[in-house]
C-alpha positions as CSV (number, residue, x, y, z in Angstrom):
1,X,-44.7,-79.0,-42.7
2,X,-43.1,-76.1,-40.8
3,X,-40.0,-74.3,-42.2
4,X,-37.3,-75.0,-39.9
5,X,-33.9,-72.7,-39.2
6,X,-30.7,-72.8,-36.9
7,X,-28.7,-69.4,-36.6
8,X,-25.4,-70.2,-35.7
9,X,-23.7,-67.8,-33.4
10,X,-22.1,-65.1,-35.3
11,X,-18.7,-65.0,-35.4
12,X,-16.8,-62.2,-33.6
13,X,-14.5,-60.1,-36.0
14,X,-13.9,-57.0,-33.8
15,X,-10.1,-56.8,-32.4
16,X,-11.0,-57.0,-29.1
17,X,-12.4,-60.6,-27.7
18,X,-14.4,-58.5,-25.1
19,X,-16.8,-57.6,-28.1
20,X,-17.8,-61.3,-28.2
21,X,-21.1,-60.4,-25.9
22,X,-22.2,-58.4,-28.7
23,X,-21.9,-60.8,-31.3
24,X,-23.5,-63.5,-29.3
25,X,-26.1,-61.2,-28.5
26,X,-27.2,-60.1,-31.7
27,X,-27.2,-63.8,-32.8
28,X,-29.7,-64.6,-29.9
29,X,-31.8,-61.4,-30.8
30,X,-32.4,-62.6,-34.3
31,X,-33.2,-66.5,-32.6
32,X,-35.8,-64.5,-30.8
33,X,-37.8,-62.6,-32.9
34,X,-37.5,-65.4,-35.2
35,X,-39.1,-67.8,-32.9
36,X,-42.4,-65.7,-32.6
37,X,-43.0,-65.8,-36.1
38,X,-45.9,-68.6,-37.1
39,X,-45.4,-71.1,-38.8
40,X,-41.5,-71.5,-38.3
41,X,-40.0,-73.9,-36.4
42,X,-36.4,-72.7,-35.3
43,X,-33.5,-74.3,-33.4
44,X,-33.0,-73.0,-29.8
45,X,-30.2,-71.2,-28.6
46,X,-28.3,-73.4,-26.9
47,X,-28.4,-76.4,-29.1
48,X,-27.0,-73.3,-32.2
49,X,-24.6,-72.2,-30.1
50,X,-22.9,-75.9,-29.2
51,X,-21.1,-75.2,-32.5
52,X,-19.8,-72.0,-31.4
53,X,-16.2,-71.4,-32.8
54,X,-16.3,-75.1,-34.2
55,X,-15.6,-75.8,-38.4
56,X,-17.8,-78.6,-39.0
57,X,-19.7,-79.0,-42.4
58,X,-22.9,-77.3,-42.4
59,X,-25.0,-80.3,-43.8
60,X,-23.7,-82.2,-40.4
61,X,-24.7,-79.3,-38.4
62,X,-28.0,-79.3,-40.2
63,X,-28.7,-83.2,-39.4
64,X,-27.4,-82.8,-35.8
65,X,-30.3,-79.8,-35.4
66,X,-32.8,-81.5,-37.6
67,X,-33.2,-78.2,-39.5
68,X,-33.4,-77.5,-43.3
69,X,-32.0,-74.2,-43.3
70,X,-29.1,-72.6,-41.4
71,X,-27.9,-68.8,-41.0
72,X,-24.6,-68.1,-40.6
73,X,-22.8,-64.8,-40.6
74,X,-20.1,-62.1,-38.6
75,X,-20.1,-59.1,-36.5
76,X,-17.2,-56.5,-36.5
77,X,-18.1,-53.4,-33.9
78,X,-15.2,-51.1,-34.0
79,X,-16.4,-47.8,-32.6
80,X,-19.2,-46.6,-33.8
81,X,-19.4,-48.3,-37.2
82,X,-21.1,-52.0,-37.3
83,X,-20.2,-54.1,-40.2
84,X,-22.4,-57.1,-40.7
85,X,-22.0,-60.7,-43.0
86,X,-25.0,-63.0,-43.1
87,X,-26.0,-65.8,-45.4
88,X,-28.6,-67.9,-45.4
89,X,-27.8,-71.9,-46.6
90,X,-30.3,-74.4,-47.7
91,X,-28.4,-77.1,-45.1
92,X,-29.0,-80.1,-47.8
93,X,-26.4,-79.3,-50.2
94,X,-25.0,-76.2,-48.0
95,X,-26.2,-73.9,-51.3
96,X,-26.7,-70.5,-50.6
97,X,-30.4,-68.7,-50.5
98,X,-29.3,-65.7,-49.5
99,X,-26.8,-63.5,-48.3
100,X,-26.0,-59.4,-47.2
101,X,-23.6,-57.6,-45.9
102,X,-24.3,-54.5,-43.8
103,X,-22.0,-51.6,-43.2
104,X,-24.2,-49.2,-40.9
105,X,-23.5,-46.6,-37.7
106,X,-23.8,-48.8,-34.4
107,X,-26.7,-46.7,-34.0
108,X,-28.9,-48.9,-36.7
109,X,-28.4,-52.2,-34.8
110,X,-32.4,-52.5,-33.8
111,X,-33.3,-51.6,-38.0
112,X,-30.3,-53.7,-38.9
113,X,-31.7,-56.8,-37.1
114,X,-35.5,-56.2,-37.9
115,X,-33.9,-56.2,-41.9
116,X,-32.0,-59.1,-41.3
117,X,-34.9,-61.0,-39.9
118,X,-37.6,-59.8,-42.7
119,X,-35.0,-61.1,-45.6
120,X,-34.9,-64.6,-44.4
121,X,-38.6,-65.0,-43.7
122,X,-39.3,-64.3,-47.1
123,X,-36.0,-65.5,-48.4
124,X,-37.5,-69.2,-46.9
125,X,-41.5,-68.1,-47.8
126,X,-42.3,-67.9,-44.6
127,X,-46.3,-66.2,-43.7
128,X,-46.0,-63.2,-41.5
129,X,-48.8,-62.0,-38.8
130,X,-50.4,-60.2,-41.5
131,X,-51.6,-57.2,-40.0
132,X,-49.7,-57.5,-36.6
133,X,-45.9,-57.3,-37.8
134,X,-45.2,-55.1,-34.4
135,X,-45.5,-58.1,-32.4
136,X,-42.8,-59.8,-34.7
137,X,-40.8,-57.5,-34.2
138,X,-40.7,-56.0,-30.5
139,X,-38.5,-54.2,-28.9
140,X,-37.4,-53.4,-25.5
141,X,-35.8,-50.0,-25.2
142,X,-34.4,-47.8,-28.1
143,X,-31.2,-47.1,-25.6
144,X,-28.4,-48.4,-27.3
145,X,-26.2,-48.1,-24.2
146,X,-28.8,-50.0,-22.4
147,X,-29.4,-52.4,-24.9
148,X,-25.5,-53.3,-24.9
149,X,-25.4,-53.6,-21.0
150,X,-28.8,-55.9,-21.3
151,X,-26.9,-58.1,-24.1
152,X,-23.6,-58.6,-21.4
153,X,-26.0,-59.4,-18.4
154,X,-27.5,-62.1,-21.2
155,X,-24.1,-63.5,-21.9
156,X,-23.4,-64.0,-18.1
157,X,-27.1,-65.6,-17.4
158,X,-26.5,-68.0,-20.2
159,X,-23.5,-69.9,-18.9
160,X,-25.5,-71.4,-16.2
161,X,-22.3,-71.3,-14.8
162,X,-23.3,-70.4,-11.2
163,X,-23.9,-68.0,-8.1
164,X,-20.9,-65.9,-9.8
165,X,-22.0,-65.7,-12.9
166,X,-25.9,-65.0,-11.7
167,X,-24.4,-62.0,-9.8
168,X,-22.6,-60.6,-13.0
169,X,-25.6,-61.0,-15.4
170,X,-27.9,-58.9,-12.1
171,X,-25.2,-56.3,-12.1
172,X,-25.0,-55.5,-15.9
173,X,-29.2,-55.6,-15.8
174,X,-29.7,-53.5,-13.2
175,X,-27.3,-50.9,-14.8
176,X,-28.8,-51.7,-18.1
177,X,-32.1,-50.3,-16.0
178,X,-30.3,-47.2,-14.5
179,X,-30.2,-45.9,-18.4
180,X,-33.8,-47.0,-19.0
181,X,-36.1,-47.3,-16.3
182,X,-38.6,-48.8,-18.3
183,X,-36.5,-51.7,-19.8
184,X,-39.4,-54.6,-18.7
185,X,-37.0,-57.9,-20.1
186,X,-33.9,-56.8,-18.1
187,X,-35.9,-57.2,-14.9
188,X,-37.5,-60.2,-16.2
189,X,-33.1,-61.4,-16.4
190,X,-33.0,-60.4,-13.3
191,X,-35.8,-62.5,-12.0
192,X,-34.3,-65.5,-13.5
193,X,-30.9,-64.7,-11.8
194,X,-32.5,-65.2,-8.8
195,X,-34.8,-67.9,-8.9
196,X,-32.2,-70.2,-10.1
197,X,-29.6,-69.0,-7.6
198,X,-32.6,-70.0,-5.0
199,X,-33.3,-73.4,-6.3
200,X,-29.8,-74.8,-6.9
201,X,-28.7,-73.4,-2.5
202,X,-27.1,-70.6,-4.1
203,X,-28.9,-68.5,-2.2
204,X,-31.4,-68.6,1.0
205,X,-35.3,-68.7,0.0
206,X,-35.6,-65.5,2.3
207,X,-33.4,-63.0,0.6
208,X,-33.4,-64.8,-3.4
209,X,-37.6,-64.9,-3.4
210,X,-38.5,-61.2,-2.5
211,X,-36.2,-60.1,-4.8
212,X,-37.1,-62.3,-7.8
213,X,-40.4,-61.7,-7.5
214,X,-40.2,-57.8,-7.1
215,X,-38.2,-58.1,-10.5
216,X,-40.6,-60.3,-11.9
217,X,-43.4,-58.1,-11.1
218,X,-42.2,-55.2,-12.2
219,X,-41.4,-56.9,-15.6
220,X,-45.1,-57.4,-15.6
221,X,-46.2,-53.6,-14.4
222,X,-44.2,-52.4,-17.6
223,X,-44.9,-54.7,-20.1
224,X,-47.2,-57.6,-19.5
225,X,-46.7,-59.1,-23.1
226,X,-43.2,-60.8,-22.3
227,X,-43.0,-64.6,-22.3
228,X,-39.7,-64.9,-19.7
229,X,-42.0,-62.8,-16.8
230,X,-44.8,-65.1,-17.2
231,X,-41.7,-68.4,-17.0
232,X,-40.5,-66.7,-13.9
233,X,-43.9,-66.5,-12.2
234,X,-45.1,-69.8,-13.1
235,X,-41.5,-71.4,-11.6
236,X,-42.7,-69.5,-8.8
237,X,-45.7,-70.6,-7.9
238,X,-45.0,-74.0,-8.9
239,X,-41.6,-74.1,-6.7
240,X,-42.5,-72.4,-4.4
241,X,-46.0,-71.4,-3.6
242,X,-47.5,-75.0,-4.9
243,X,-49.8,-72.8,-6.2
244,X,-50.6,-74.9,-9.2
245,X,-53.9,-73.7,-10.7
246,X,-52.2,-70.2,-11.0
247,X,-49.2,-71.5,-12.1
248,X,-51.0,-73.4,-15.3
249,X,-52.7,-69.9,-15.7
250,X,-48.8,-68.4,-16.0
251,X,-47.4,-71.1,-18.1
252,X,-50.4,-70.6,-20.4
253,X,-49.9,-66.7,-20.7
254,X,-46.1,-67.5,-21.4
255,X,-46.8,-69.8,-24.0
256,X,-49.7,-67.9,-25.7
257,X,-46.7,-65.1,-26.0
258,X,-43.7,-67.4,-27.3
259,X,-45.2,-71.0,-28.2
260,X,-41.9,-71.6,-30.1
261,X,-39.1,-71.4,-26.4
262,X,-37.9,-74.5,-25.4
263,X,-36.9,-73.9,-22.2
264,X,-40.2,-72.6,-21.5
265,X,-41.7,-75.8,-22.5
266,X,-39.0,-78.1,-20.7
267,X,-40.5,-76.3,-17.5
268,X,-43.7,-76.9,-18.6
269,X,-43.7,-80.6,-18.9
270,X,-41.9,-80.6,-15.1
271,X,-45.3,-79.0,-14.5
272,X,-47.1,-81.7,-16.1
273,X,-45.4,-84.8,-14.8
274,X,-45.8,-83.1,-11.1
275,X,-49.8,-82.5,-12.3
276,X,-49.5,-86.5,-13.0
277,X,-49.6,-85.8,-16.5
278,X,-47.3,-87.7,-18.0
279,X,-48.6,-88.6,-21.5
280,X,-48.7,-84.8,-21.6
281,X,-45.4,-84.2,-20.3
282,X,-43.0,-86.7,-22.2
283,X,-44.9,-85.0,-25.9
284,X,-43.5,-82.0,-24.0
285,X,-40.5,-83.1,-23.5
286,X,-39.6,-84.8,-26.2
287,X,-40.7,-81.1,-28.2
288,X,-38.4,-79.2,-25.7
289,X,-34.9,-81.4,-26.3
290,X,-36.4,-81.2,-30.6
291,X,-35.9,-77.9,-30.2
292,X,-32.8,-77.5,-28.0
293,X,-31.2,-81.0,-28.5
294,X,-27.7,-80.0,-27.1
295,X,-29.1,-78.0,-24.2
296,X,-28.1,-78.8,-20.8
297,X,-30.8,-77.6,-18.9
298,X,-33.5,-79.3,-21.0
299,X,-31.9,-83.0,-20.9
300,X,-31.6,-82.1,-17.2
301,X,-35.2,-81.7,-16.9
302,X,-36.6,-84.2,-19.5
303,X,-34.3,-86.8,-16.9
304,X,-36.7,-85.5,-14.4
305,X,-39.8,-86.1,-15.8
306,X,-38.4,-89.7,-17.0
307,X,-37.8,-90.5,-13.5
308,X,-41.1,-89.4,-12.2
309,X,-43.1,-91.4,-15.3
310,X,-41.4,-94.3,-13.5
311,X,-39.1,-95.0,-16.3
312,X,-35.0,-95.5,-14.6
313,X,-33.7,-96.8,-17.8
314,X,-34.7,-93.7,-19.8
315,X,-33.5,-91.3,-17.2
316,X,-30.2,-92.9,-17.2
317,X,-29.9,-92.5,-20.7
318,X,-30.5,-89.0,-20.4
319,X,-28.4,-88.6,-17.2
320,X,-25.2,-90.5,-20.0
321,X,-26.3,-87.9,-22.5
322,X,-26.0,-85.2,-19.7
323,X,-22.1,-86.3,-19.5
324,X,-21.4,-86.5,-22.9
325,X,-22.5,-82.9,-23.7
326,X,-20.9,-81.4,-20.7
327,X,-18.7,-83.9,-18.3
328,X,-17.8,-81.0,-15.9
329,X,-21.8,-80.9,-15.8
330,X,-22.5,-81.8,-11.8
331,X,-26.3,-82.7,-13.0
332,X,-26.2,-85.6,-15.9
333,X,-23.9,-87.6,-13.0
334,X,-26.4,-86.8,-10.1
335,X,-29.3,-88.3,-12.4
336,X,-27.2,-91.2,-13.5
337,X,-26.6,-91.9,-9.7
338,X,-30.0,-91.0,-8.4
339,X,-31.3,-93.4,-11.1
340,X,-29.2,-96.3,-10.6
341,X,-29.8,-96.0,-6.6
342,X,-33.5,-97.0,-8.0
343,X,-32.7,-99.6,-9.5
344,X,-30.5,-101.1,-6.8
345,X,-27.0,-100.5,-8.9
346,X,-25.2,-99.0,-5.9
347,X,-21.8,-99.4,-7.2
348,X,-22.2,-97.8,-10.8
349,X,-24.5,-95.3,-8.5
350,X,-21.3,-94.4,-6.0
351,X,-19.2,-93.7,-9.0
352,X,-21.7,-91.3,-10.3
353,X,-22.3,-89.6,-7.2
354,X,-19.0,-89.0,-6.2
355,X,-18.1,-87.6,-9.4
356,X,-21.1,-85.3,-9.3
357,X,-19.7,-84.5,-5.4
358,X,-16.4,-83.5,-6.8
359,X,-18.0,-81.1,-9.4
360,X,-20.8,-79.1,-6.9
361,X,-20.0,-79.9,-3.2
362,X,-23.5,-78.8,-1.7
363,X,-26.4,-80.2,0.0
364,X,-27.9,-81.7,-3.3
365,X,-24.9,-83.8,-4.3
366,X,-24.2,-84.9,0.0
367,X,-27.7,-86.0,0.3
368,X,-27.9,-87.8,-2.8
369,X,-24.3,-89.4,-1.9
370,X,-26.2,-89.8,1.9
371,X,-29.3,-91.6,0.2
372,X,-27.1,-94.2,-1.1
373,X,-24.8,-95.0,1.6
374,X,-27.7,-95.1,3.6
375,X,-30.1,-97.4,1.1
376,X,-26.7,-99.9,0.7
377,X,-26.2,-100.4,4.4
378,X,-23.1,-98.1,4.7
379,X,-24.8,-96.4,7.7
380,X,-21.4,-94.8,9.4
381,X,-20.6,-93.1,6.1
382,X,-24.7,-91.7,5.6
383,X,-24.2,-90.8,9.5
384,X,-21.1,-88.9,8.0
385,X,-22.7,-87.4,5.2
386,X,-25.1,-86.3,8.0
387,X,-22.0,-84.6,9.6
388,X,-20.6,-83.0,6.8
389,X,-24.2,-81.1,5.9
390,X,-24.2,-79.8,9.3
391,X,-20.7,-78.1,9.2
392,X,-21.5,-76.8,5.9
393,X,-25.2,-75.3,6.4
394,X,-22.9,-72.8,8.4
395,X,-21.6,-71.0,5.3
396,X,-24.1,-72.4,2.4
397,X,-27.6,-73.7,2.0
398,X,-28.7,-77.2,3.0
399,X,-32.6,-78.0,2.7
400,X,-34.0,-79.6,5.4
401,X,-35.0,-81.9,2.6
402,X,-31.4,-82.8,2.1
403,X,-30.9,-83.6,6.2
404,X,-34.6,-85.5,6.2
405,X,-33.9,-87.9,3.1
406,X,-30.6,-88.8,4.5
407,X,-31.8,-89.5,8.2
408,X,-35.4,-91.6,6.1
409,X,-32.4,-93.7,4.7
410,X,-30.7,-94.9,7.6
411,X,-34.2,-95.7,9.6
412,X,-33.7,-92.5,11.5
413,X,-37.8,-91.6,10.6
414,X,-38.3,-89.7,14.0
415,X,-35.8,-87.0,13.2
416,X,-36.4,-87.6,8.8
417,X,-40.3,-86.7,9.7
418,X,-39.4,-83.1,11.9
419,X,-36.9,-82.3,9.0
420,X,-39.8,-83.1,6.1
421,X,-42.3,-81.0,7.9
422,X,-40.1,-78.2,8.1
423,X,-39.4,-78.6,4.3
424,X,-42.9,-78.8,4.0
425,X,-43.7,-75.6,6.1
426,X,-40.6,-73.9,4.4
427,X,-42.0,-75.1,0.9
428,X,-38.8,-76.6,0.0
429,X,-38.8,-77.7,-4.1
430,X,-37.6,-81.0,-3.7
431,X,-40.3,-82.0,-1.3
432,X,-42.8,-81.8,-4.9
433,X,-41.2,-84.7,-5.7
434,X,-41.4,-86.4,-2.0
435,X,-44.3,-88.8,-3.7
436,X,-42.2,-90.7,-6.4
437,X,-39.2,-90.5,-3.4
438,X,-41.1,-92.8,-1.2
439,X,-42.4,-94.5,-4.0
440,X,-38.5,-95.1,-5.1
441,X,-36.7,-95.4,-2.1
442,X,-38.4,-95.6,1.3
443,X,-41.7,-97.9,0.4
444,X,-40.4,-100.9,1.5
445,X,-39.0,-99.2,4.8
446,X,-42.2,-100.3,7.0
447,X,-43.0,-96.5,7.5
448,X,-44.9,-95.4,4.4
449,X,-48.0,-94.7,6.3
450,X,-46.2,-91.6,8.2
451,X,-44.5,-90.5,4.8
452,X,-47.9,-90.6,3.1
453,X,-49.2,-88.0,6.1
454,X,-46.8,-85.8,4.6
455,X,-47.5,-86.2,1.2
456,X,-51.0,-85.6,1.8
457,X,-50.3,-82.0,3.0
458,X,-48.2,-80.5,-0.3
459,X,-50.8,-80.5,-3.1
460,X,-54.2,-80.3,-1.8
């Protein structure tokens, strides 16, 4: 049985609060080199840091992460002197293996980490690679400067927060590349910034793709043994290109480099339930949320792949769990609605939906709100739905997916079919789904046969 470890963020001890990115950062650093190492099972960095800044027992915190061990510690970076506390605690009976403190120059953080990392693999017995430690162990630049500006671009992409804090996290990583051209992972951030900005209508699919995939292969041209450049290209082609031979070829490479990243394999079992899959993709899944219980993202997508395995109940759940971990969340209330619009609960749906409105006013939450309205006989408020996406593709994105589904709900198929070929011709995301849409919602509308045309044409 595999070893298993949480590392809990680090607590920030310097006098200024700003500092807090570098605390956070070496936390995650440590979570990622750990997570190459075979044979070790460790907790992901979401679900670690949900406890951030809280005082709960460590043998709780162990049960809630399902791990046996747990690594705690502090960071104080006052000029150019670093002082480090870590301990490692058997979660149990919260007894201490291990524990260090480090006094060093700023300029030792890389050896610091690397030392803090080797003491609790053998602190815990854990195998190394044997001959290959340098893989363990990689590093990205030897700029400290850069390094620092990398680790606030990090703290910004991690709040999945949105298009603001996507444009922060690009800024700090394209300055952490001014000081080192040839820092591969902060292009890979950067690639991420923009494919997520593109797929939640942050951004247009003409200016967010060339960008993302410039970063992304340039990641690749510099160091084609990173795991995140081989996540962005797979989203990529499956998302966008429907190119889904080469995107199991990515997904492979990305998990042949870090087997252990549960985000990584959240995405991949979306790819697997698309690929019709689904055995496949719910083991996936249900590894992804053992590893990253508390992470929003991960619930978000394991709802997904609920949904398209046909089972409502189950994505409800995960839609309730959604809430409960983040209420100001606009997703876990757009599954619960989407969900219970499947199952004909259109009240319980509206609520849902409206909350999920109030949150992220866009063309996801309108069309979903339009769907229902729409499927309940509420046709005058779907046809003002309708209204509402017009005015606002003026100043944001709305998917011609998001004006098709709407108009398909309300009988309107002559104008839903010209806005689903242009989706298709556009490669709009959501239309990957279209299948288990009309299977949901528009089967018993009389008109499947035209929808099926259309379904026909995305994955050949």
């Amino acid at each position: 049985m595999k070893p298993t470890i949480a590392v809990l963020p680090f607590a920030n001890l310097s006098y200024d609060p700003e500092e807090e990115y570098f605390s956070d950062g070496v936390t995650e650093e440590i979570i990622n080199v750990l997570s190459r190492v075979p044979g070790l099972q460790v907790a992901g960095r979401t679900s670690s840091f949900i406890f951030k800044g809280q005082n709960q027992d460590l043998k709780h915190i162990g049960e809630q992460l399902n791990v046996e061990h747990i690594l705690e510690g502090s960071i104080r970076n006052s000029g150019e002197k670093l002082l480090i506390n870590v301990q490692l605690i058997r979660a149990a009976d919260v007894a201490s293996i291990w524990s260090e403190h480090y006094d060093r120059d700023l300029d030792d953080i890389f050896e610091v980490q690397d030392e803090i990392t080797l003491a609790i693999m053998n602190a815990i017995k854990v195998q190394l690679l044997g001959d290959e430690p340098i893989s363990t162990f990689k590093r990205y630049t030897n700029n400290k400067a850069a390094y620092q500006l990398y680790l606030r671009g990090r703290f910004y992409h991690n709040k999945f927060a949105g298009p603001d804090a996507y444009q922060k996290a690009i800024g700090y990583f394209e300055s952490a590349i001014e000081l080192d051209p040839t820092y591969s992972i902060a292009y890979s951030g950067i690639a991420s910034c923009y494919l997520n900005m593109w797929f939640y209508r942050h951004l247009p699919a003409a200016k967010a793709l060339p960008l993302m995939k410039h970063a992304a292969e340039q990641a690749l041209a510099l160091d084609d043994g990173i795991a995140e450049s081989y996540l962005a290209i797979a989203r990529m082609q499956m998302l966008h290109e429907w190119d889904f031979k080469s995107a199991s070829a990515s997904f492979a490479k990305a998990l042949e480099l870090n087997w252990n990243a549960a985000d990584l394999i959240g995405q991949y079992a979306l790819y697997l339930a698309l690929s019709d899959r689904y055995e496949e993709a719910l083991e996936k899944t249900a590894l992804a949320l053992s590893l990253e219980p508390f992470s929003l993202i991960n619930n978000f997508y394991a709802a997904y792949v609920y949904w398209i395995a046909g089972n409502f109940e189950k994505a409800v759940e995960q839609g309730q769990k959604l809430v409960a971990l983040e209420p100001s969340f606009w997703g876990g209330h757009l599954i619960i609605g989407l969900n219970l619009i499947t199952l004909r609960n259109y009240p319980e749906a509206q609520e849902a939906l409206e909350t999920a409105l109030e949150i992220n006013y866009n063309g996801i939450t309108l069309s979903a709100c339009g769907v229902l309205f729409g499927l309940s006989d509420e046709t005058e408020s779907a046809r003002d739905i309708l209204t509402q996406m017009t005015s606002l593709s003026k100043t944001q994105v709305v998917s011609n997916y998001d004006m098709g589904i709407v108009n398909a709900s309300i009988g309107n198929v002559s104008e839903a079919l010209v806005y689903f070929q242009a989706a298709i011709d556009n490669h709009e995301p959501p239309m990957l789904f279209f299948k288990f849409i009309v299977r949901d919602w528009l089967s018993a509308s009389g008109q499947q046969a035209h929808y099926q045309l259309l379904i026909d044409q995305i994955i050949k």
